[in-house]
N, CA, C and O of each residue as an XYZ file, in Angstrom:
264
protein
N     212.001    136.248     66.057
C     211.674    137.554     65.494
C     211.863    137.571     63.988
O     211.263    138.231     63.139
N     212.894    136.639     63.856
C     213.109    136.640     61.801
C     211.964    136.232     61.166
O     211.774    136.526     59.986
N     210.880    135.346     62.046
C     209.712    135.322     60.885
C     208.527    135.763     60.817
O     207.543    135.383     60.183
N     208.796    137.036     61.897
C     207.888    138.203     61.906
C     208.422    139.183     60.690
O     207.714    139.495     59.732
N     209.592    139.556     60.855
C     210.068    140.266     59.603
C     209.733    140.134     58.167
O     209.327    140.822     57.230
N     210.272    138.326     58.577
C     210.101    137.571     57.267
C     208.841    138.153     56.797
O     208.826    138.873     55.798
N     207.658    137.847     57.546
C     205.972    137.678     57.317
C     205.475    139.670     57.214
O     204.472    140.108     56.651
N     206.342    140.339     57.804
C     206.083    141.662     57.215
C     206.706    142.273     55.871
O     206.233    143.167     55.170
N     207.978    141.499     55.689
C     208.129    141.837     54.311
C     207.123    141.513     53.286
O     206.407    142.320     52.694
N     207.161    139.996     53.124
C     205.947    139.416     52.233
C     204.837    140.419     52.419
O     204.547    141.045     51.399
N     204.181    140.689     53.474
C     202.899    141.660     53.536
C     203.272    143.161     52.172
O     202.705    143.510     51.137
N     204.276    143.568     52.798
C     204.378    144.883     52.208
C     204.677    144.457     50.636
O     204.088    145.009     49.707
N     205.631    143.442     50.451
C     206.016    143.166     49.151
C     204.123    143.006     48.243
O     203.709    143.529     47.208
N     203.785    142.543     48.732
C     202.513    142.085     48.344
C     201.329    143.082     48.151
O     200.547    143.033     47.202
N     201.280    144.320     49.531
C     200.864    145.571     49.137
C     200.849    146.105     47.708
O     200.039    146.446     46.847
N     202.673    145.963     47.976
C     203.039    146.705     46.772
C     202.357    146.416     45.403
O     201.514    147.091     44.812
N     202.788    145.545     45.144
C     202.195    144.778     43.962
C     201.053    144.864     44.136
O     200.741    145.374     43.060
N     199.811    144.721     44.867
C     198.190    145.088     44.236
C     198.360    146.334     44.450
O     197.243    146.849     44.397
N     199.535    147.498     44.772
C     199.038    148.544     44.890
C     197.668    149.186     46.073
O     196.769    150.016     45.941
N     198.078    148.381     47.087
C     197.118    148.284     48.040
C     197.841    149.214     49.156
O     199.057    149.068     49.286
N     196.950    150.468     50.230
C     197.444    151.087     50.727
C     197.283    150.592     52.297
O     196.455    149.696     52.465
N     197.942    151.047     53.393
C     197.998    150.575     54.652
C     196.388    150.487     55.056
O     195.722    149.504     55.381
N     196.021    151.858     54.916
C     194.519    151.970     55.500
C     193.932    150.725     54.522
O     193.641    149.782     55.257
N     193.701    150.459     53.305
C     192.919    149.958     52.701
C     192.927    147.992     52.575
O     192.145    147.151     52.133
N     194.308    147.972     53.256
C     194.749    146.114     53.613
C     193.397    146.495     55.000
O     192.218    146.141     54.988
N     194.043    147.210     55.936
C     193.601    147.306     56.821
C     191.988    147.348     57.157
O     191.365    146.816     58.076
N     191.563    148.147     56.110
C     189.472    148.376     56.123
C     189.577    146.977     55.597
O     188.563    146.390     55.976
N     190.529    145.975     54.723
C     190.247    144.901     54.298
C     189.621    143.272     55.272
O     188.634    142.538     55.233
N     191.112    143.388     56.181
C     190.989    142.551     57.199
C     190.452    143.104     58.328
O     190.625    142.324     59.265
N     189.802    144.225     58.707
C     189.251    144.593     59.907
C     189.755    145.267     61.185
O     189.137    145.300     62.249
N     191.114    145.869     60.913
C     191.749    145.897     61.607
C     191.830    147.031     61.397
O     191.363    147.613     60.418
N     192.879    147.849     62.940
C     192.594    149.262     62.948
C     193.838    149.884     61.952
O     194.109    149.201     60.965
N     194.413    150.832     62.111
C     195.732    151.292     61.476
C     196.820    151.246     62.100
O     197.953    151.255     61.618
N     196.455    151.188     63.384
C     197.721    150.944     64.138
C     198.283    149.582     64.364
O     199.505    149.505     64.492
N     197.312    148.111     64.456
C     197.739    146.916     64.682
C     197.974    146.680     63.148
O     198.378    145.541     62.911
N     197.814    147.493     62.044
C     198.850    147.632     60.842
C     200.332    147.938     60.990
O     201.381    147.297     60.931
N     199.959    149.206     61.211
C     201.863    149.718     61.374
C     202.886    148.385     62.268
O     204.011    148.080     61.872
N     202.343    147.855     63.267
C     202.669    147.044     64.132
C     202.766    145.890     63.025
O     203.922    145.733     62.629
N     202.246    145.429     62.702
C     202.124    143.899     61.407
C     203.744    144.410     60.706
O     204.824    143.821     60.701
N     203.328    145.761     60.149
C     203.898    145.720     59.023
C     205.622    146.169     59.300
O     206.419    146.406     58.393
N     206.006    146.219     61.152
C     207.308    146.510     60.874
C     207.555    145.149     61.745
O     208.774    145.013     61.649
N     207.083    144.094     62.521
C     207.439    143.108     62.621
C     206.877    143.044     64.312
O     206.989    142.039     65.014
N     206.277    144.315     64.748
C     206.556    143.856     66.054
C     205.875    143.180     66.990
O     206.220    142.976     68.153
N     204.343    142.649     66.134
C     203.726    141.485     66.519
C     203.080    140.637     65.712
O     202.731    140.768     64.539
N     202.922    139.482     66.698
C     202.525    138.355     66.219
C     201.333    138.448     65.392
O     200.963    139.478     65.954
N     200.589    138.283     64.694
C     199.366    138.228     64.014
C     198.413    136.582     64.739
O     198.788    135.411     64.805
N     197.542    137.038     65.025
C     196.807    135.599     65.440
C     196.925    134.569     64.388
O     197.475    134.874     63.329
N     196.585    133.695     64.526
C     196.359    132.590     63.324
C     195.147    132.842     62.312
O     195.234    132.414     61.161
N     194.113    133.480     62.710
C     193.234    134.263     61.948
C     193.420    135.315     61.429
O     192.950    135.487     60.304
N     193.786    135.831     61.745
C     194.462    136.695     60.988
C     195.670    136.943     59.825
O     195.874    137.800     58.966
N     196.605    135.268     60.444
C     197.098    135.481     59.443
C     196.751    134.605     58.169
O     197.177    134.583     57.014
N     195.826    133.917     58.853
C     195.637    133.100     57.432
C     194.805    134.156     56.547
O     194.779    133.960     55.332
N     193.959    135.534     57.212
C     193.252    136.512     56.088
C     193.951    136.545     55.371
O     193.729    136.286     54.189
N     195.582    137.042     56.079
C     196.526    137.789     55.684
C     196.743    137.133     54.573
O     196.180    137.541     53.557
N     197.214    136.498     54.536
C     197.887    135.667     53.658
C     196.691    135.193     52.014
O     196.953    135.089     50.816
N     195.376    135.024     52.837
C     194.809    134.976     51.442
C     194.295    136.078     51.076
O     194.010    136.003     49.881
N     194.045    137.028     51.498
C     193.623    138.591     50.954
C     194.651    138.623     50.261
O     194.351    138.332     49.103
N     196.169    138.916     50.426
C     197.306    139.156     49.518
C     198.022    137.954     48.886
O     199.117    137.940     48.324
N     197.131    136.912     49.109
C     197.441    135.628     48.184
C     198.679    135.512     47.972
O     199.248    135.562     46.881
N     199.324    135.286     49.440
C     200.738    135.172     49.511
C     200.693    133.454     49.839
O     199.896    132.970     50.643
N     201.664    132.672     49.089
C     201.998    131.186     49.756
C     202.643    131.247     50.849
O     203.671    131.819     51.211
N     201.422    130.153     51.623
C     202.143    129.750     52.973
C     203.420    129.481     53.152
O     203.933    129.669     54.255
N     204.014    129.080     52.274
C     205.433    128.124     52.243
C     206.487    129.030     51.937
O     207.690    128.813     51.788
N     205.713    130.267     51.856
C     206.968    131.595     51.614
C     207.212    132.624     52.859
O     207.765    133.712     53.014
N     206.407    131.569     53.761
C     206.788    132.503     55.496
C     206.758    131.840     56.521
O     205.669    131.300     56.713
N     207.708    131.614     57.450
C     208.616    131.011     58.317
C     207.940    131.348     59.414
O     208.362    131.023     60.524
């Protein structure tokens, strides 16, 4: 479960900084608002497609999530 957390902090930390809002990550990667809220407090897994969007939409390094 720590590197779901881990991988929702980075998300939000990363929000933050582009100043990017839940709905608008979300119209980004395709996803609804609710398998947001879910991402973003840890309590599921993200597919592997998804998270690799994840990760390059908010151009977060791989090597900074567990």
């Amino acid at each position: 479960m720590e590197g779901h957390t881990n991988l929702a902090a980075s998300i939000q930390s990363a929000m933050k900084a582009k100043q990017l809002s839940r709905d608008q990550l979300a119209g980004m990667l395709g996803i609804n608002h609710f398998m947001m809220e879910k991402l973003l407090r840890g309590e599921i897994v993200p597919s592997t497609h998804l998270k690799k969007r994840l990760l390059e939409t908010l151009q977060i390094p791989r090597e900074n999530i567990a």
